[in-house]
C-alpha positions in Angstrom: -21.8 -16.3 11.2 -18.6 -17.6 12.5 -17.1 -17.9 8.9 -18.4 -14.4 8.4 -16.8 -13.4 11.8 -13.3 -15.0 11.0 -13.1 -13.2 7.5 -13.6 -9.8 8.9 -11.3 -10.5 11.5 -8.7 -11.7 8.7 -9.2 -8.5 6.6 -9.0 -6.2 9.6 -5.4 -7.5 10.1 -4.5 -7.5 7.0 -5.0 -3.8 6.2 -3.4 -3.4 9.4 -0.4 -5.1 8.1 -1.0 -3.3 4.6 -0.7 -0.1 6.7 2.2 -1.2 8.6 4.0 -2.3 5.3 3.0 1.0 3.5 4.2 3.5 5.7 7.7 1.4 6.1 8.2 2.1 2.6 7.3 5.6 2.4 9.4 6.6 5.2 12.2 4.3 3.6 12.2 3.6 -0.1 9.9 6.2 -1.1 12.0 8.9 1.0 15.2 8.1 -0.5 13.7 8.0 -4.1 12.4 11.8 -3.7 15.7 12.8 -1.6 17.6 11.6 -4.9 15.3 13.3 -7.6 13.7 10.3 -8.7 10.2 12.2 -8.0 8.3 11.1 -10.7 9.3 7.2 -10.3 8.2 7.5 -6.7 5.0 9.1 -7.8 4.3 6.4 -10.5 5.4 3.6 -7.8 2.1 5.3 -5.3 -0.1 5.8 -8.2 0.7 2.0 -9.4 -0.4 1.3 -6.0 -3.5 2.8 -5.8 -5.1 3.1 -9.0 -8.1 1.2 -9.7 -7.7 -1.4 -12.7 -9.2 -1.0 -16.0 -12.4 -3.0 -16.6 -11.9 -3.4 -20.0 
């Protein structure tokens, strides 16, 4: 149980840090890439991101 314990306590942080990290570079990078029309390039960069990895 203690093993079990640590590890959830090491993924909790982690997506808190994942957060943390995330909305640095929305309101930075990803800001400046939609203020200078690079729309689709930010929207690729999110979608790379997020998108759930082929299986084949």
């Amino acid at each position: 149980m203690d093993v079990l314990d640590l590890s959830l306590s090491v993924q909790r942080a982690l997506r808190s840090l994942d957060a943390l990290v995330l909305e640095g570079h929305l309101r930075t990078h990803v800001a400046e890439m939609m203020a200078g029309g690079e729309v689709d390039r930010a929207v690729q960069e999110l979608l790379r991101l997020y998108k759930v990895p082929d299986k084949t």
